[in-house]
Structures are given as structure tokens and as C-alpha cells.
C-alpha positions as CSV (number, residue, x, y, z in Angstrom):
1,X,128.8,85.8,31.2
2,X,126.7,89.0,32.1
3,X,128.5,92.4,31.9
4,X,129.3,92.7,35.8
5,X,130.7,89.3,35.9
6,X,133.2,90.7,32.4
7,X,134.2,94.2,34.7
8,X,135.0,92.1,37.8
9,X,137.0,89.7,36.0
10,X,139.2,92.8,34.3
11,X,140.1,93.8,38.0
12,X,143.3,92.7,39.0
13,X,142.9,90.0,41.8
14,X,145.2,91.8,44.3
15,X,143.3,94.9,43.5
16,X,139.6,93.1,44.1
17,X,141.3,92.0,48.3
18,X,141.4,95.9,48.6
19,X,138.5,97.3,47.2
20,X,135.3,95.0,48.7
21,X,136.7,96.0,51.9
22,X,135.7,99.8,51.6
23,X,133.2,99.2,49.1
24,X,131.4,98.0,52.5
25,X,132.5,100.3,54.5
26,X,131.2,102.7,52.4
27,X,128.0,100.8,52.5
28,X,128.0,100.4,55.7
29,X,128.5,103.9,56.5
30,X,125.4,104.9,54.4
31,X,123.1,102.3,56.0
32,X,120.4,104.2,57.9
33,X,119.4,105.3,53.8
34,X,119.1,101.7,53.2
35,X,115.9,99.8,53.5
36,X,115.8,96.1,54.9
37,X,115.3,93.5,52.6
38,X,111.8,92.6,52.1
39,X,112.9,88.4,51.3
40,X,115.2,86.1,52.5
41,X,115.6,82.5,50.6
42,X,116.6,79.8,53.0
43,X,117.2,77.2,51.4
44,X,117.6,74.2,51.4
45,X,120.7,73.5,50.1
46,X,121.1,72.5,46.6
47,X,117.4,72.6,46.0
48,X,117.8,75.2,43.8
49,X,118.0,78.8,45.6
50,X,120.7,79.8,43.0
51,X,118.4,79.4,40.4
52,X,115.0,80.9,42.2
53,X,117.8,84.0,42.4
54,X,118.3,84.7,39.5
55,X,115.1,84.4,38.0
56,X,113.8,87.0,40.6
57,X,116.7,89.2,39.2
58,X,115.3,88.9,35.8
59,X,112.1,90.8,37.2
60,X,112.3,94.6,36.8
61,X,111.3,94.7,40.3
62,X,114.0,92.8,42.3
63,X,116.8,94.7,43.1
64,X,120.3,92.8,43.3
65,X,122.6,93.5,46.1
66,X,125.1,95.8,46.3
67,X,127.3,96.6,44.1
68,X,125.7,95.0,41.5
69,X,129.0,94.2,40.1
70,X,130.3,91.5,42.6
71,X,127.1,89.5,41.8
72,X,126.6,88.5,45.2
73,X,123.2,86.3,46.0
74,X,123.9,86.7,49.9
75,X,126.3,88.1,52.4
76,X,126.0,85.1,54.9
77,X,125.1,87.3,57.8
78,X,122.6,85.8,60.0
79,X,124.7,82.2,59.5
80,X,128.5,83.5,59.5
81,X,129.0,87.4,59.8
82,X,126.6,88.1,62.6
83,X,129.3,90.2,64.7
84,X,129.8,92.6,62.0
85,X,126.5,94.3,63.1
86,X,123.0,95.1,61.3
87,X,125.1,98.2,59.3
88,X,127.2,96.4,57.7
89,X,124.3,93.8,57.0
90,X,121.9,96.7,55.7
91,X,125.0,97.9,53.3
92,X,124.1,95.4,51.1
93,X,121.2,96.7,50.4
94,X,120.1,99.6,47.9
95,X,119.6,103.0,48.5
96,X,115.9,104.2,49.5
97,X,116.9,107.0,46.2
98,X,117.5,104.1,44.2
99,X,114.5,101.8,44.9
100,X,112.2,105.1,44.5
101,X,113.8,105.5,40.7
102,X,113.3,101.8,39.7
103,X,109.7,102.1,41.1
104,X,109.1,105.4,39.2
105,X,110.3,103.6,36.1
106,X,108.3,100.4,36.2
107,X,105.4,101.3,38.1
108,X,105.8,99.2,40.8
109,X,107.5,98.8,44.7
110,X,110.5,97.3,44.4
111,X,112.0,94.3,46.8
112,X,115.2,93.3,47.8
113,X,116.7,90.2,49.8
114,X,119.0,87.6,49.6
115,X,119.3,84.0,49.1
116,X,121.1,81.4,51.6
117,X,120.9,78.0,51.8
118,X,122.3,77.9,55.2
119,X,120.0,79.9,56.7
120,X,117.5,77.2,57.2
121,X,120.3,74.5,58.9
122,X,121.7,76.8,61.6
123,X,119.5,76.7,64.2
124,X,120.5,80.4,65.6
125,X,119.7,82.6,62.4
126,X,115.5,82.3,62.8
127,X,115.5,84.3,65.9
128,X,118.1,86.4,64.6
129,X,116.0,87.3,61.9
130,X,112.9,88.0,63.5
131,X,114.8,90.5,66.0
132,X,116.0,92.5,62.9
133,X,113.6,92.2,60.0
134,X,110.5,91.6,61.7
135,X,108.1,92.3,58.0
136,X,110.6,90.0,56.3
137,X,109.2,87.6,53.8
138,X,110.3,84.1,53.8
139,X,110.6,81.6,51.0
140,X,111.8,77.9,51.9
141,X,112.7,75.3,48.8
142,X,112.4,71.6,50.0
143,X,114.1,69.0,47.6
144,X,113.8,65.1,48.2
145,X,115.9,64.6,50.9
146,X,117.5,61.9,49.0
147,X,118.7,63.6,46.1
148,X,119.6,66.8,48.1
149,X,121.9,65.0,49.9
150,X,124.2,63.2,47.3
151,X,123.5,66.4,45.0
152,X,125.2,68.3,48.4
153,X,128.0,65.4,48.4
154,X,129.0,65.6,44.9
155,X,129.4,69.9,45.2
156,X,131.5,69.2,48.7
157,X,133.6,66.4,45.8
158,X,133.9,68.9,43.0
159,X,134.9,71.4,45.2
160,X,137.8,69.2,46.9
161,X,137.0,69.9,50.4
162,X,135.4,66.3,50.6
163,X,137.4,62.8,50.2
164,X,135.1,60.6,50.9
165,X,132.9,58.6,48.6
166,X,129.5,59.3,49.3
167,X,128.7,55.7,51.5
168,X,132.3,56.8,53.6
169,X,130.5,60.1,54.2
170,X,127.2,59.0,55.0
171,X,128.9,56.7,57.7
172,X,131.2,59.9,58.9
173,X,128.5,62.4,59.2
174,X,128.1,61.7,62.8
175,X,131.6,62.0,64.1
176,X,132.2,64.9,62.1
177,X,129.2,67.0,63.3
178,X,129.5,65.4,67.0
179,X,130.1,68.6,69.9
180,X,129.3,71.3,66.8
181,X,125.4,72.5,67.9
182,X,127.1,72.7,71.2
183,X,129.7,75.0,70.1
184,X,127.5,76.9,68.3
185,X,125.0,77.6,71.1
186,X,128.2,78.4,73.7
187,X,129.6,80.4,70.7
188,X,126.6,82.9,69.0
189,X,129.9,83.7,66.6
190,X,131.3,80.4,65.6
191,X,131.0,79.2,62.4
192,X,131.0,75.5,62.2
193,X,132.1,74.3,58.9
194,X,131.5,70.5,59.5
195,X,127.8,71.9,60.2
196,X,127.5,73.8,56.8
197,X,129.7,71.2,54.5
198,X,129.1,67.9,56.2
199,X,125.6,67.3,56.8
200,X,124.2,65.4,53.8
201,X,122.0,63.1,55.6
202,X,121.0,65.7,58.6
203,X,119.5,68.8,56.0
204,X,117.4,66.2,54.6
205,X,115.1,66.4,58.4
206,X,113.0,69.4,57.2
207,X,111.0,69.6,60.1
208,X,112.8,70.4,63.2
209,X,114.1,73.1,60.7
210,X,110.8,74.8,59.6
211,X,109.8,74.2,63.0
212,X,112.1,76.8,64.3
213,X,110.9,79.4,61.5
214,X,107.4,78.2,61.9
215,X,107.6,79.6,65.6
216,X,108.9,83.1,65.0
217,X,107.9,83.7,61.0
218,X,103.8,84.8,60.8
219,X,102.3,81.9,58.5
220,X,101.4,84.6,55.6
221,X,105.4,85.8,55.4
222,X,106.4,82.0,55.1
223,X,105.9,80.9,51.4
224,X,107.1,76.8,51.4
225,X,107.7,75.0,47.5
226,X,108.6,72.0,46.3
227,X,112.4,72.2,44.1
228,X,111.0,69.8,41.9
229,X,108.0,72.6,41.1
230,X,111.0,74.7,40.0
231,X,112.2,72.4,37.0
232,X,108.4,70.7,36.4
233,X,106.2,74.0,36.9
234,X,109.0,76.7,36.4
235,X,106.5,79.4,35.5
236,X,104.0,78.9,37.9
237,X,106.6,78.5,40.4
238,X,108.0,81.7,39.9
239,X,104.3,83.3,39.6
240,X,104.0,81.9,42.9
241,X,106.6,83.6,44.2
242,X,106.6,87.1,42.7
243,X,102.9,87.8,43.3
244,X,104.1,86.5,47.1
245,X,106.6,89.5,46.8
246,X,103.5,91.2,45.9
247,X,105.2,92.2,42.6
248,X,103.4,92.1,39.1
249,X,103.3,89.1,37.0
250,X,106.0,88.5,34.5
251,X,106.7,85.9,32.0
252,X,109.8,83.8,33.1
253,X,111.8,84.5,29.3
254,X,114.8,81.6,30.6
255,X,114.5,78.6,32.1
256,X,118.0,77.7,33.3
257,X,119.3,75.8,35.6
258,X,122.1,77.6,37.4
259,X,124.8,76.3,39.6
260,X,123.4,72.5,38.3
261,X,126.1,69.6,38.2
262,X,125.6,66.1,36.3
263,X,127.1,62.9,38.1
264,X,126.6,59.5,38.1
265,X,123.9,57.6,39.6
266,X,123.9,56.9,43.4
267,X,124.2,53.4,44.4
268,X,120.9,51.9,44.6
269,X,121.4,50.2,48.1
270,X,122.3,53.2,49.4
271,X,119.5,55.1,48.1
272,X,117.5,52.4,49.6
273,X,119.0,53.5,53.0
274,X,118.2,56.7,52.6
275,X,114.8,56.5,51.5
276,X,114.1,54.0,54.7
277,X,116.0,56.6,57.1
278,X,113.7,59.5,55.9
279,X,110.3,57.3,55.8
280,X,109.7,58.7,59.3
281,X,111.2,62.3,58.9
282,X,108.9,62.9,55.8
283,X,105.9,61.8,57.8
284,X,106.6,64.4,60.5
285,X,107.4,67.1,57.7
286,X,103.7,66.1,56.1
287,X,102.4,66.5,59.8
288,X,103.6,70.0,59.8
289,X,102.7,70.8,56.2
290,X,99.2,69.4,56.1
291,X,100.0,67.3,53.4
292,X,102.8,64.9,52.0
293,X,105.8,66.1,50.0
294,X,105.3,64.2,46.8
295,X,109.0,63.2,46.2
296,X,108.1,60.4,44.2
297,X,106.9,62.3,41.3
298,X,110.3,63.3,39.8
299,X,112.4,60.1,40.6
């Protein structure tokens, strides 16, 4: 447990309700001396953007978001918060007097950003983000679509907001997610949960996804890696993406695997299903790509 993670958990938890409300006010308030972020991570989810994250943090020239203390890795704007308007967003963010110092110090330009996996899914936050950070850098983690979704099942398990076994939930997906891209499109404010926590089999479909980004995001601000590279390549996966941050090289000292859960096997017949159901999807994804996601490697 780092130190911010020991302070926060000596807060009292009635105390904590109170003060991240005016912590961003406060931050809010102070927005206009606030740079943008220079990244966003997008996902997908559970292929490893908790771990990318925190490695960048490791670097002397990523800056966390504010305060540092909460250890936050995103503040869900573009997906869940949008009405709270771009000052509240850019209060996450640190101070242009604070970037200048750490820059000073390490002989470098600092970056800042966040990292949410839902970012990629909902169809609305692209645009969004090309209105408001139009120099933003984008980096996009593709897992196996297989493995992403049971990995995605077994969190929504652990976490008790799923009951299903994964085969019941596979079968469910499309009743639960039925009317929801509807509602989101009449509703630029909803936020669908059954979209975000239900959608094991539909996150796997990468490219109507990067599509969307594809059409806004210039093609040198959109940096696209394999999650296996992560855990097979971790150092030149992370060189990849610092000297894309245009940041200095720096050896990565730990190789951990953060937020990482250990289950059983998935049923081989439905793994079967899976891998027959994405046959088509990956083709379209290489199509797009220029070349074939090798998900075979790492099984």
C-alpha cells in the first residue's frame, strides 16, 4: 500500500463523503490554471489499462490526477459525468505551476491523462472528446476477445452485481442491453449500466469501436497494442508508449500485474462458441488494422 492509499484510509469514512466534494470544487474553481490532459487510455476493459496506469505513474514524467491522495486513474467524465461541464473535468488535472516544477526537476514536459476502460464502448464519448481536447493523445489496449470477456464476467461475479454463471450471461446479454444505445442517444446524460457491466460478448467487436475514434482521432495521436504485449513484452510495451507521450525512456523497475484476478478455466464448449462468434469480427478488426491480431500466441 503506497503512502496516499495509508492517509486516505486514516480519514474517517463519513469525513471522506464531505471532503471530495469541495476538494472538486476547489478544483474546479481553479480550472482555467489547469492544462488538458495530453492522454486518454480507453480501454478495453480488463485488458489491462489499470496496469498500463500505473506503470506510466512510475515515470517521473506522468503526473497523477488530482489530489494525488484519492489515487484516482479516471474521473469517468466523457462516459458518466459529462453534465458536470469541462471545469469540473479540467479540475482533475494539475496545476500549469506544478507541471513547470516537475519539468524543471527532471528535465522534461510533463503529461497528464487518465485511463478508462469505458471510453472506448460508449459510442458518445469519441466526439466528445475531439470537441474538448482536440491535441489529445490516444492509447487503445485490445485483449482476445475471448478471454476479455469471461475475464469481464468473473470481476462483474467478484464484485456481486452479476448472478449469472458465465453461459446464463452470455445467453442474457441481449435482453439486458436491448433499448440501451437508444436511450443513450435520446439521453446525452444517461448512464446505462447494463451497457458498462453487461456486455461481455459485445466489447469483444473492436471494430465498430475504433472505427468511431478512427473517424475523429488523427492516425499519429492514436497508439493501438496488443494486452498480451503488456505481460509478453512489458518493457517494450511501455517504451512504446512513453516515447508516444514523447517522454524519455525509462527502465520499467516492476512488472506487476495490477487489478489481476485468478479463476478457473472457462468451459471449453463455450470458448469454442466464442472463438466461432468472433471469427468474423477479428477479420474486420485485421481489415482496419492492416494486419491480424495474433490472439493465438498467448492461449
Amino acid at each position: 500500500m503506497n503512502l496516499a492509499s495509508q492517509v486516505k484510509g486514516m480519514v474517517p469514512r463519513h469525513l471522506r463523503s464531505r471532503v471530495k466534494p469541495a476538494v472538486r470544487a476547489a478544483a474546479a474553481a481553479s480550472s482555467r490554471l489547469r492544462p488538458p490532459p495530453e492522454f486518454l487510455i480507453i480501454g478495453a476493459k480488463r485488458g489491462g489499462t489499470t496496469s498500463l496506469w500505473n506503470w506510466l505513474l512510475e515515470h517521473p514524467g506522468v503526473l497523477p490526477i488530482v489530489p494525488r491522495m484519492q489515487n484516482l486513474k479516471s474521473s469517468h467524465y466523457f462516459s458518466m459525468h459529462h453534465g458536470r461541464g469541462h471545469a469540473w473535468y479540467r479540475g482533475f488535472f494539475p496545476l500549469a505551476t506544478t507541471r513547470a516544477a516537475v519539468g524543471a526537476r527532471h528535465h522534461l514536459t510533463p503529461v497528464a491523462g487518465e485511463a478508462s476502460p469505458y471510453y472506448l464502448f460508449d459510442p458518445r464519448v469519441p466526439a466528445r472528446v475531439a470537441a474538448e481536447l482536440p491535441d489529445v493523445g490516444i492509447i487503445v489496449l485490445l485483449r482476445d476477445p475471448v478471454d476479455r470477456a469471461y475475464s469481464h464476467h468473473r470481476e462483474r461475479v467478484q464484485e456481486g452485481v452479476e448472478t449469472l454463471d458465465f453461459r446464463q450471461a452470455l445467453a442474457a446479454e441481449p435482453a439486458r442491453l436491448a433499448g440501451e444505445l437508444e436511450r443513450m442517444a435520446s439521453d446525452p446524460l444517461y448512464y446505462s449500466e447494463p451497457h458498462d457491466w453487461f456486455s461481455y460478448r459485445s466489447r469483444g467487436v473492436y471494430a465498430p469501436q475504433l472505427r468511431r475514434w478512427k473517424e475523429v482521432i488523427a492516425p499519429e495521436r492514436l497508439l493501438i497494442l496488443r494486452s498480451e504485449e503488456l505481460y509478453t513484452e512489458p518493457q517494450a510495451a511501455y517504451a512504446r508508449v512513453t516515447r508516444f507521450l514523447g517522454l524519455p525512456d525509462r527502465p520499467l523497475r516492476r512488472v506487476e500485474r495490477h487489478n489481476h484476478r485468478p479463476f478457473a478455466p472457462m468451459a471449453a464448449d463455450v470458448r469454442a462458441d466464442l472463438v466461432k462468434f468472433y471469427e468474423g469480427h477479428d477479420a474486420e478488426l485485421a481489415d482496419l488494422l492492416g494486419a491480424a491480431p495474433d490472439w493465438s500466441r498467448v492461449r
